[in-house]
Biotite code that builds the C-alpha atoms (Angstrom):
import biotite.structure as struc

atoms = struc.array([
    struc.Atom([-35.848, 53.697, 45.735], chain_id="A", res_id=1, res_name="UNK", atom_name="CA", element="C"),
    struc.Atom([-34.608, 56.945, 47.346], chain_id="A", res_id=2, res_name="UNK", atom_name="CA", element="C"),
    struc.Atom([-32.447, 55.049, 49.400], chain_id="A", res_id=3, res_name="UNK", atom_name="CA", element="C"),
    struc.Atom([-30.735, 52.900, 46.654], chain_id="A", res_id=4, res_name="UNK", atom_name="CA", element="C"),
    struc.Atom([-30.456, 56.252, 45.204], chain_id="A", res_id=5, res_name="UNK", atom_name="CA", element="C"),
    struc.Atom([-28.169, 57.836, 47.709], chain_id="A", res_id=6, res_name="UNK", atom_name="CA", element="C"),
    struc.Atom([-26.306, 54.831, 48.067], chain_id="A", res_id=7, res_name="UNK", atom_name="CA", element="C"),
    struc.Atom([-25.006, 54.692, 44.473], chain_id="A", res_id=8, res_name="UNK", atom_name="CA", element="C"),
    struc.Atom([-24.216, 58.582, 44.209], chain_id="A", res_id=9, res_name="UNK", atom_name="CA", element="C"),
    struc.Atom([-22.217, 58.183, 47.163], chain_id="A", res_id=10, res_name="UNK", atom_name="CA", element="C"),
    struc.Atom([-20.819, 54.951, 45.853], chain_id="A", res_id=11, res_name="UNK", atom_name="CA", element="C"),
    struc.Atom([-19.995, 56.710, 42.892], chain_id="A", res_id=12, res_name="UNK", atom_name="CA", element="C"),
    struc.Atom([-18.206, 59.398, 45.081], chain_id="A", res_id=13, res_name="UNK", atom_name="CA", element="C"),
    struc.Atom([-16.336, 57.292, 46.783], chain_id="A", res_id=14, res_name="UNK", atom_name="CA", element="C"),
    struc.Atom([-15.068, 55.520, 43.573], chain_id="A", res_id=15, res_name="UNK", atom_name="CA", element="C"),
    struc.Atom([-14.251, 58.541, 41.812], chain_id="A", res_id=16, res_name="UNK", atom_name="CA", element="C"),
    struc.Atom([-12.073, 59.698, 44.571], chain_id="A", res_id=17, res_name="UNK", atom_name="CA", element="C"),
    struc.Atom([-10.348, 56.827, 44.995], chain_id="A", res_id=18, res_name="UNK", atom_name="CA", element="C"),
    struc.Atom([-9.279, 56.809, 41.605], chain_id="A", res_id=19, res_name="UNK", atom_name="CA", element="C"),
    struc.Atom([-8.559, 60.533, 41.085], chain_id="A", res_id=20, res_name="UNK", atom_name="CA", element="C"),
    struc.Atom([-6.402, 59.936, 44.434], chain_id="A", res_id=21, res_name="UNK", atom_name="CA", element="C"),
    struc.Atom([-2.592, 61.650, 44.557], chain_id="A", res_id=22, res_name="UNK", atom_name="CA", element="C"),
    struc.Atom([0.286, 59.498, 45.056], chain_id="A", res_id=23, res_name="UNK", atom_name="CA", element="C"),
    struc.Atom([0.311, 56.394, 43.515], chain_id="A", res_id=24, res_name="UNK", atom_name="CA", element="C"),
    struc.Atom([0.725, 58.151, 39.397], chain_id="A", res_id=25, res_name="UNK", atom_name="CA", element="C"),
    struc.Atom([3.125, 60.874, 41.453], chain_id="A", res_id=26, res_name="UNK", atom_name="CA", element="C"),
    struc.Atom([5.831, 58.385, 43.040], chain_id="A", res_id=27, res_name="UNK", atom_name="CA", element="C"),
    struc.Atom([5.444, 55.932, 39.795], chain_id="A", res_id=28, res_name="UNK", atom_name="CA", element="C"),
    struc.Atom([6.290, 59.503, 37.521], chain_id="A", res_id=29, res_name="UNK", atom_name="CA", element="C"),
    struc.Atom([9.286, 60.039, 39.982], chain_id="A", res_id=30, res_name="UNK", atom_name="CA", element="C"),
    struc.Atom([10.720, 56.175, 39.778], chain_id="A", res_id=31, res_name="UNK", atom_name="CA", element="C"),
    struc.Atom([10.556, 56.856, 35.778], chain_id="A", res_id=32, res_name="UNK", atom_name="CA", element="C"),
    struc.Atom([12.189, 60.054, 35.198], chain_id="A", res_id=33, res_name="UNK", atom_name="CA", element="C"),
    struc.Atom([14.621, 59.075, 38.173], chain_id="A", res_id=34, res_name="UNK", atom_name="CA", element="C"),
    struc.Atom([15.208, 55.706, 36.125], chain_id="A", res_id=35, res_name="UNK", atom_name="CA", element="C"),
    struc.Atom([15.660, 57.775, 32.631], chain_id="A", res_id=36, res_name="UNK", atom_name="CA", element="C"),
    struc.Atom([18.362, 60.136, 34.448], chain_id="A", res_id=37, res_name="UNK", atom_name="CA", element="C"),
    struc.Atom([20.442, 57.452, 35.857], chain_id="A", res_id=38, res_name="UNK", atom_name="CA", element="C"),
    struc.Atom([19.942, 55.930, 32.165], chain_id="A", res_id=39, res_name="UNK", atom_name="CA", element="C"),
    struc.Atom([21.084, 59.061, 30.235], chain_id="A", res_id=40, res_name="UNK", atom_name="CA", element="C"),
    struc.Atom([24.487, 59.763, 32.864], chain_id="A", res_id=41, res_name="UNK", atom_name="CA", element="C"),
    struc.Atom([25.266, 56.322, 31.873], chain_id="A", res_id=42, res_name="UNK", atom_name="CA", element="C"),
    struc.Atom([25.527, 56.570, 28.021], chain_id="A", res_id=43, res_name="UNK", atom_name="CA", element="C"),
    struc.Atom([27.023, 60.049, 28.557], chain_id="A", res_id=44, res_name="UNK", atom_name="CA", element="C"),
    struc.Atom([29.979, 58.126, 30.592], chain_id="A", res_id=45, res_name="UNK", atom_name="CA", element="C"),
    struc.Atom([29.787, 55.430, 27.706], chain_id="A", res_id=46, res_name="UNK", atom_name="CA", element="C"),
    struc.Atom([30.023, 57.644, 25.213], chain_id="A", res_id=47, res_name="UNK", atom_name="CA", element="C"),
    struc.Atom([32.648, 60.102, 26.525], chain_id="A", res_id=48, res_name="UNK", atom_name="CA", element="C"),
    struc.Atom([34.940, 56.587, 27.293], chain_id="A", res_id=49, res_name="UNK", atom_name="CA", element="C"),
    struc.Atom([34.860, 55.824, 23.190], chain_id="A", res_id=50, res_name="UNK", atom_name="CA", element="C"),
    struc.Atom([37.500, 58.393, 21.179], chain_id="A", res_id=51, res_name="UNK", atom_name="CA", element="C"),
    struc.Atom([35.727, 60.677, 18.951], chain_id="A", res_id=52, res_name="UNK", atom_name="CA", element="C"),
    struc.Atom([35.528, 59.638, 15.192], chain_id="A", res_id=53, res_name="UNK", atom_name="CA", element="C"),
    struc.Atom([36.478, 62.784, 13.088], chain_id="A", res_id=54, res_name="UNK", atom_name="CA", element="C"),
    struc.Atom([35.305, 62.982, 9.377], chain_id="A", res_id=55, res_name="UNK", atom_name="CA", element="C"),
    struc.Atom([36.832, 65.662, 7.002], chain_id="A", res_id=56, res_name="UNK", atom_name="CA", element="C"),
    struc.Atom([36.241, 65.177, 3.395], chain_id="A", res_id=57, res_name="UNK", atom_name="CA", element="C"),
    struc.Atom([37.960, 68.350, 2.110], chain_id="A", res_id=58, res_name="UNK", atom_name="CA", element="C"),
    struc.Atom([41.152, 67.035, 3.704], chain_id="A", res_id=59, res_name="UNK", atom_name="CA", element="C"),
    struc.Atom([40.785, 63.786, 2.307], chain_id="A", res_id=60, res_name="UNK", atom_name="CA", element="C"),
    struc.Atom([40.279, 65.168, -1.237], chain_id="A", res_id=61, res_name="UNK", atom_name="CA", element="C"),
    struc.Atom([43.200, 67.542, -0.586], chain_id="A", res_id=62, res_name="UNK", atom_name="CA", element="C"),
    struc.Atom([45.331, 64.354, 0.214], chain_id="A", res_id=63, res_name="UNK", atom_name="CA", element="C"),
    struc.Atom([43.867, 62.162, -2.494], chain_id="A", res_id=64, res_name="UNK", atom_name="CA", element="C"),
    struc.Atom([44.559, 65.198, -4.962], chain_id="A", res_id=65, res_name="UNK", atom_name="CA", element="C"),
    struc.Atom([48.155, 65.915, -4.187], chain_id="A", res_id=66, res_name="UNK", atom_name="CA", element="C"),
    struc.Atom([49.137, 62.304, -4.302], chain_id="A", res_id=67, res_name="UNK", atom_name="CA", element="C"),
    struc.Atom([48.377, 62.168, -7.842], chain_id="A", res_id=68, res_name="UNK", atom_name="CA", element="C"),
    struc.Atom([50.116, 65.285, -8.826], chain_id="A", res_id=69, res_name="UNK", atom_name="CA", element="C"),
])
């Protein structure tokens, strides 16, 4: 019984190391936010291609207003 004992606490050791182990979560973080960089530089370079669209309603209204005067 002692025996079987030991074996599953170090078993259980073993396992929880194993899983608690540094490297594989690490370099599968680094792909990601590598991925999400290379993602954001190209809608900034999509984004800076289009023209900007400019909205001013007080000009319009100005406009609107002196064409009926």
């Amino acid at each position: 019984m002692k025996r079987a004992q030991v074996t599953l606490l170090v078993g259980a050791l073993v396992m929880s190391s194993l899983a608690m182990a540094e490297g594989g979560g690490d370099k599968a973080f680094e792909r990601m936010m590598a991925a999400q960089s290379q993602a954001m530089e190209k809608y900034a370079a999509n984004e800076a291609k289009r023209d900007p669209v400019v909205v001013n309603d007080a000009k319009t209204d100005k406009a609107e207003n002196t064409e009926k005067m």
